[in-house]
C-alpha positions in Angstrom: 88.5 46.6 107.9 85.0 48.3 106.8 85.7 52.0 104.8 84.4 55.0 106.2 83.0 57.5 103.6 85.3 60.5 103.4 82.9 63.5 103.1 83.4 67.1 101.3 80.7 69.6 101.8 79.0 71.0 98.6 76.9 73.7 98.8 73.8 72.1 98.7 75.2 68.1 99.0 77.8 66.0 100.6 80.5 64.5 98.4 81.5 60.7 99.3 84.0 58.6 97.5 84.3 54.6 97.7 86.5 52.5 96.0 85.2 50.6 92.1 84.5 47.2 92.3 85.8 44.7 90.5 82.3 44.4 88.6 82.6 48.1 87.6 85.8 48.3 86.1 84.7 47.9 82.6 82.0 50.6 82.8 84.6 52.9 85.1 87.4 52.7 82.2 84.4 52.9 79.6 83.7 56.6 80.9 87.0 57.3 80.4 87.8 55.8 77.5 84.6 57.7 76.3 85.2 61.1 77.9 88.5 61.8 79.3 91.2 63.4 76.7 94.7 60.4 77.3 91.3 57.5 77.8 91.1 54.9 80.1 94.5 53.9 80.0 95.9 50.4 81.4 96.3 49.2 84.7 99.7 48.3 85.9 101.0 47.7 89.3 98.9 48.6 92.3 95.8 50.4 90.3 93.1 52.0 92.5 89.4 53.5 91.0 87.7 55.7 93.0 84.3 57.3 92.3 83.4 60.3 93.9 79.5 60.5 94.4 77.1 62.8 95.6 73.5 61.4 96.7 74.8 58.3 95.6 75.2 59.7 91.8 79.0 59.6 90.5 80.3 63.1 89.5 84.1 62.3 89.1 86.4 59.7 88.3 89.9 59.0 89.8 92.8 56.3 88.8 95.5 56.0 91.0 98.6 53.9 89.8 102.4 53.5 90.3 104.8 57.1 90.1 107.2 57.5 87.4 110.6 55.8 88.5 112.6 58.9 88.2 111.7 62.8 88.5 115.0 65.1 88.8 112.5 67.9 90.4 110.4 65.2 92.6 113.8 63.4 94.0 115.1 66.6 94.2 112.8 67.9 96.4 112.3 65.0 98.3 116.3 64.4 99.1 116.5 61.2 99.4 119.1 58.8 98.1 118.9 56.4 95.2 118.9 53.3 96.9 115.7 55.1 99.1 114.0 56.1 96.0 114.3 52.5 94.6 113.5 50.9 97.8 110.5 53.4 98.5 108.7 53.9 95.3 105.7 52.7 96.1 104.9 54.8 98.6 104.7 57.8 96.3 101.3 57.3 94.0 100.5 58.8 90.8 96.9 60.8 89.7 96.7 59.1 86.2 92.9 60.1 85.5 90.9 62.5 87.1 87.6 63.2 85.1 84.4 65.2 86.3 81.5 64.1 84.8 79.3 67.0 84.7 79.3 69.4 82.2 81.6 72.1 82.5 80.6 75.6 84.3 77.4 73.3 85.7 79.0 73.1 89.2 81.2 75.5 90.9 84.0 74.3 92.4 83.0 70.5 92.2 86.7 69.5 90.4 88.6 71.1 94.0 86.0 69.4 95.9 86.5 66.0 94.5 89.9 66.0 94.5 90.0 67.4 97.9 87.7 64.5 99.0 89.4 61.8 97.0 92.9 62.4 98.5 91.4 62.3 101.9 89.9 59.1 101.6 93.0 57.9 99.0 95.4 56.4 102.7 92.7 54.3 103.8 91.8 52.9 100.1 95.1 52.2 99.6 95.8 50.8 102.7 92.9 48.7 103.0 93.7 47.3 99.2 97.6 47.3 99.1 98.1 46.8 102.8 100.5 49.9 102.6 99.9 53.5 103.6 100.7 55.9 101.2 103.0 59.0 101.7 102.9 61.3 98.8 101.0 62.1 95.5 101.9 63.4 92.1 100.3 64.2 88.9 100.9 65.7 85.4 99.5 68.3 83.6 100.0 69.9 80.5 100.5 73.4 80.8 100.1 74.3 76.9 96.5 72.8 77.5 95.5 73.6 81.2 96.8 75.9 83.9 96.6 73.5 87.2 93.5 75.5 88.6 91.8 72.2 90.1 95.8 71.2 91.5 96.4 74.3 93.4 92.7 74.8 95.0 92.9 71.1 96.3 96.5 72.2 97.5 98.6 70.6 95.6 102.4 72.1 94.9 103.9 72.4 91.4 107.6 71.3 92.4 108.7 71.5 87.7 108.5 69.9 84.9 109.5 66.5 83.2 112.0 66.0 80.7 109.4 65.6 78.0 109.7 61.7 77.2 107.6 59.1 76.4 107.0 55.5 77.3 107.7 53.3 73.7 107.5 50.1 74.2 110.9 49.4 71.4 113.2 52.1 72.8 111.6 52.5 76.4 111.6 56.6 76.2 111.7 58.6 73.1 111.4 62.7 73.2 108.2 64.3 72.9 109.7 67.5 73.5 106.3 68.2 75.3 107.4 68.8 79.4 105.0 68.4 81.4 104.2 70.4 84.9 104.4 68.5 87.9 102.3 68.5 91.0 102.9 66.8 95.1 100.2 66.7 97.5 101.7 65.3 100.9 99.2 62.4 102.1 100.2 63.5 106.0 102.1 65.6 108.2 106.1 65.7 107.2 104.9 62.9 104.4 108.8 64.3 102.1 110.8 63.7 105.6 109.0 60.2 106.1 110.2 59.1 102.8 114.1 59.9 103.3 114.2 58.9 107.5 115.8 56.0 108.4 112.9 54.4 109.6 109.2 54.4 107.9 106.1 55.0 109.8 105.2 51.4 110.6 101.9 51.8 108.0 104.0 52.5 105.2 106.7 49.4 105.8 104.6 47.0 103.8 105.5 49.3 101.0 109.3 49.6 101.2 111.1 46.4 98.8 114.3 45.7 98.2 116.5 47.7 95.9 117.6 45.4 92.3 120.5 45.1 91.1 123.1 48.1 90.0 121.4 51.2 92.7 124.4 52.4 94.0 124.8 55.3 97.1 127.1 57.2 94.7 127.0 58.6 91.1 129.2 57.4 88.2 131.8 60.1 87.9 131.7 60.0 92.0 132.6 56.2 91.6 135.0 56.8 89.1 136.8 59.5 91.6 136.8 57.0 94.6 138.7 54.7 92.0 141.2 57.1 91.3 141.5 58.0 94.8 142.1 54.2 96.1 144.0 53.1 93.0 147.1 55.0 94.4 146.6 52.9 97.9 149.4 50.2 98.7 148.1 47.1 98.4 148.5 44.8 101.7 148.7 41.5 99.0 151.4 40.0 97.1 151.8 41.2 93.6 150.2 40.3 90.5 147.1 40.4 92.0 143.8 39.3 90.0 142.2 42.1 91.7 143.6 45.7 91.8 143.5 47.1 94.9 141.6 50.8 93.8 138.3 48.4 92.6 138.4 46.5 95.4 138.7 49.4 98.0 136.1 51.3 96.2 133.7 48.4 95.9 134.4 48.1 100.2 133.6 52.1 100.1 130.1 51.9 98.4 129.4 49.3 100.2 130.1 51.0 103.9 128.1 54.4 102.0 125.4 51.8 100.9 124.9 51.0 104.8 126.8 46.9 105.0 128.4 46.6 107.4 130.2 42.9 107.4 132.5 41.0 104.7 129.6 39.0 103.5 127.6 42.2 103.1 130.1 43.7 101.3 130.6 40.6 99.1 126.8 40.7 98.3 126.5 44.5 97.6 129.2 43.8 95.0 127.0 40.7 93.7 124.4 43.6 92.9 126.5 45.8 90.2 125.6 45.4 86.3 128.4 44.7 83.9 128.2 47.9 82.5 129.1 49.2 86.5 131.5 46.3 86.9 133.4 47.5 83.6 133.5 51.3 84.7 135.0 50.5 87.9 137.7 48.0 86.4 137.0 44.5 87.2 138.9 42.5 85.1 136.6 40.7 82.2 136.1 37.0 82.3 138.1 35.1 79.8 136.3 34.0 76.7 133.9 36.3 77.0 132.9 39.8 76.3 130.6 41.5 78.6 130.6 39.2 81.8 133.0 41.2 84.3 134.0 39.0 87.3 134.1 40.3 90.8 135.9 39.9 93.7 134.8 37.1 96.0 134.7 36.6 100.0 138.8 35.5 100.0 139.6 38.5 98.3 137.5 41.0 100.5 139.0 38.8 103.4 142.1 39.0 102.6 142.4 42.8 101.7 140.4 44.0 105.0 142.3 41.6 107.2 145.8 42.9 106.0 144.6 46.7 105.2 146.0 50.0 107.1 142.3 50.7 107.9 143.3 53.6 109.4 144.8 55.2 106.2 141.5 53.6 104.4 139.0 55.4 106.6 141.2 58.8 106.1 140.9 58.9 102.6 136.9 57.9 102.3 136.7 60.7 105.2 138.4 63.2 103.2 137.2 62.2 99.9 133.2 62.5 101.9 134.2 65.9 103.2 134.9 67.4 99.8 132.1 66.4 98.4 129.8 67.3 101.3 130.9 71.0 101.2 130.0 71.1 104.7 129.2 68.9 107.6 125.1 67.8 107.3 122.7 69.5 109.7 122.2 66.4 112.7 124.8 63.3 112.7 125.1 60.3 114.8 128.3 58.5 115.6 127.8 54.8 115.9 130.1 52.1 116.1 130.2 48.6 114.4 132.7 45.5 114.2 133.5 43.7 110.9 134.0 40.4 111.6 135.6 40.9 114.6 138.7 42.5 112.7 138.1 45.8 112.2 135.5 48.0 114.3 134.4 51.0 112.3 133.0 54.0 113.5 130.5 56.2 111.1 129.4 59.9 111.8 126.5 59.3 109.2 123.5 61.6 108.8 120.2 61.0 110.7 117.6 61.0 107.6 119.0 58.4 105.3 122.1 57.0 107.4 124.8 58.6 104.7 128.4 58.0 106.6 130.2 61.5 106.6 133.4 61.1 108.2 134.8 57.3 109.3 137.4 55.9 111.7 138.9 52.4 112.7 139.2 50.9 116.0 139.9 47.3 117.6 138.1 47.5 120.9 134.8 49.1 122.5 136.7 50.8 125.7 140.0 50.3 127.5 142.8 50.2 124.5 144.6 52.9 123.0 142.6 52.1 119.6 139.2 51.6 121.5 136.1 53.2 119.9 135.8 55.8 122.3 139.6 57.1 121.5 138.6 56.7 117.8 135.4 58.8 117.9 137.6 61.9 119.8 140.4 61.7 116.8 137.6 61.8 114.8 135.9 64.8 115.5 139.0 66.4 116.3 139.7 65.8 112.7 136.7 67.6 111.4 137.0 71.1 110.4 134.0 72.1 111.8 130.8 71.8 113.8 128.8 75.0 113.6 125.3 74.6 113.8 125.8 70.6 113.9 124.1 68.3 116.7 126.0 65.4 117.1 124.5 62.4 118.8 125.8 59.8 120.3 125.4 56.2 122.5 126.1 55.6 126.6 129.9 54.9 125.5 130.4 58.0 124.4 128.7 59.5 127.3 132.4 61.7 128.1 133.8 65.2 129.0 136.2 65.3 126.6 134.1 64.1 123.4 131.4 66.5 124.8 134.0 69.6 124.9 135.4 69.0 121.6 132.4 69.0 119.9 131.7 72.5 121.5 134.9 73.8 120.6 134.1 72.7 117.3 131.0 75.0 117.5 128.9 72.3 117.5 126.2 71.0 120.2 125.2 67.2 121.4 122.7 65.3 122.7 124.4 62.2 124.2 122.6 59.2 126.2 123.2 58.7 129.8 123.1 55.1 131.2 124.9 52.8 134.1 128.3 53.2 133.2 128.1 56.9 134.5 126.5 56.4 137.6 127.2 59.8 139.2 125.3 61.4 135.9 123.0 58.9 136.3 121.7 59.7 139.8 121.9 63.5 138.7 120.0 63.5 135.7 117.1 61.2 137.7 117.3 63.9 140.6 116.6 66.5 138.4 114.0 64.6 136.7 115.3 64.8 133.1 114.5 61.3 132.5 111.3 61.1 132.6 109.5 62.0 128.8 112.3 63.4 127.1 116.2 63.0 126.3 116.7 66.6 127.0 117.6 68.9 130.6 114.4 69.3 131.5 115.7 73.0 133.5 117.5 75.8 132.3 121.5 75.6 133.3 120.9 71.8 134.2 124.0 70.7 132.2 127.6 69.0 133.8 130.2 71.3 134.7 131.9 72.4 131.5 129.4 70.2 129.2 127.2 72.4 127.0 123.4 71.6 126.7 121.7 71.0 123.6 119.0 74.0 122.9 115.7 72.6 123.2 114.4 71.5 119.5 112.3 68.6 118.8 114.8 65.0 119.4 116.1 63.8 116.0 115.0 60.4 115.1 117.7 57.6 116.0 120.0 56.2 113.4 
């Protein structure tokens, strides 16, 4: 793929910025090294130069590297999970050097400018040398030294500070008790709800790896709480088990939070957790040894979830979700899965990063008295409340009485229409409201007794 220039007017010149080649990396970091106040600094992971010229004459300097692993005020903002922020990294990249070369006062406005034009062009660099699309910048500055001027006229957001550490290569952080301000720039439209959706623009994908070992969808303490809460569960085993039942439910529980959804997904998310994890959450140590905690393997999960009152199991995660939640998230979808053909579980999980909220058990799709679609209605009638919620939903659950109890719960849905209501069906095609868009496409168009979602944009599927 050839490079367009990306352009920013000047008063009197064009601005255009390119990419360093690899030739001009020792005379790139040599300007810094000579001129900029941190130097030229060292490359590590994906490293991008950019020069930003006018009349083919560089005037500023820009290094773009990896972000900092973890920003309390960045994550914070962003909302996304751990496991995302781990699996998504990449896709956040970090302004380490940003020098203009001419002198200072000399030309107006030419820091903004170059910025400005730099992060224009930055998605295509990256793309074109990474073979990922970027989503969002940050940068650093130090506000004892300099007041962000260049930041906010090249739009930019101060979102706080760091903790005021420092990389040493002994301890890995030490305290320099000197915070630092921090700055986003979105690299595109709704670049912070990209980053926490279930699924990634398709540009960005190539970015996303695998999460290592010990990320897990819940804090400590919140670990050490479902423990306690499943320690106190009967155990469906004989006695004297190896395993106790509250580490082994609990493990089963991040798991389902951590989005596996079969035994030998559950058996490899517990593969994943770091003996100091393993040790907080009670595994029992490995003779001989001292810090190598065992876990339990696929007999053990077999056994317990084979044998287990999953419907007693799904009430307390739900309860012990709904505490924590505070209150039900903004847009949910119910979906239904089968574990191994035993046990069908049915999650009301949020839309953006697939977070379960509230679970129930079943043992067939349609037609039993345990059947999903019986175990979706306990379920929500089990909620407290749905004000304000839009609750969506597959074909199954396509049915008058799930529809009215999520409006009596004050909530609204938007649930898909297929075959197996045919009557619906030929409705909604008569009234055209299948054509483009998931919503009644007329005022008052709704079933008999259903209400009709208001028409907002359609979340994105789970």
């Amino acid at each position: 793929m050839k490079l367009s220039n990306v352009s920013a007017r000047h008063p009197h010149h064009t601005l255009t910025v390119r990419v360093a080649a690899s030739a001009e990396a020792e005379a790139f970091d040599a300007q810094l090294a000579s001129h900029h106040y941190l130097g030229a600094g060292r490359p590590v992971g994906d490293y991008l130069r950019q020069f930003v010229e006018r009349d083919g004459v560089p005037v500023a300097l820009l290094v773009w590297g990896p972000s900092c692993y973890a920003l309390k005020d960045r994550d914070r903002g962003i909302g996304w999970s751990a496991p995302q922020r781990v699996a998504r990294l990449k896709l956040i990249v970090q302004n380490r050097r940003f020098l203009v070369l001419s002198p200072k006062g000399q030309s107006p406005n030419l820091a903004s400018q170059a910025m400005g034009a730099a992060l224009r062009a930055l998605p295509d660099h990256w793309l074109e040398h990474f073979g990922y699309r970027p989503l969002l910048a940050e940068s650093f500055t130090d506000p004892e030294a300099y007041a962000g001027t260049c930041y906010k006229a090249s739009n930019w957001e101060p979102v706080g500070f760091s903790e005021g550490y420092s990389r040493h290569r002994a301890d890995f952080y030490i305290a320099n008790e000197r915070p630092k301000k921090l700055w986003r720039r979105e690299l595109g439209p709704q670049a912070r709800a990209q980053l926490r959706a279930v699924r990634l623009p398709e540009a960005a994908r190539a970015g996303q790896v695998a999460p290592p070992s010990g990320v897990l969808p819940v804090t400590l303490p919140q670990m050490k709480s479902l423990v306690e809460v499943f320690r106190h569960a009967p155990d469906p085993r004989a006695r004297n088990t190896h395993f106790r039942i509250g580490p082994v439910l609990t493990l089963v529980a991040m798991a389902l939070l951590a989005g596996r959804r079969d035994s030998a997904e559950i058996v490899r998310f517990a593969t994943t957790l770091t003996p100091a994890q393993r040790r907080q959450l009670g595994l029992p140590r490995k003779k001989g040894t001292r810090a190598f905690y065992k876990i339990p393997g696929d007999g053990v999960f077999y056994a317990v979830l084979t044998r287990l009152d999953a419907e007693a199991f799904a009430a307390l995660l739900s309860q012990w979700l709904l505490a924590r939640a505070g209150s039900v998230p903004q847009s949910l979808a119910m979906d239904g899965k089968m574990i191994r053909d035993h046990i069908g579980l049915l999650t009301l999980a949020q839309h953006e990063d697939g977070a379960p909220q509230a679970l129930a058990v079943y043992d067939q799709k349609e037609g039993t008295k345990r059947c999903e679609q019986t175990a979706a209605l306990a379920l929500l009638e089990s909620l407290p409340a749905l004000d304000g919620q839009i609750i969506t939903a597959d074909p199954l659950h396509c049915q008058r009485k799930t529809a009215r109890v999520i409006v009596e719960k004050g909530g609204d849905y938007l649930l898909q229409i297929k075959g197996n209501q045919p009557k619906l069906f030929k409705q909604a095609r008569a009234l055209d409201a299948l054509a483009g868009t998931p919503f009644l496409s007329r005022p008052g168009a709704g079933t008999a007794g259903w209400k009709s979602v208001p028409s907002t944009p359609s979340p994105s599927n789970p």
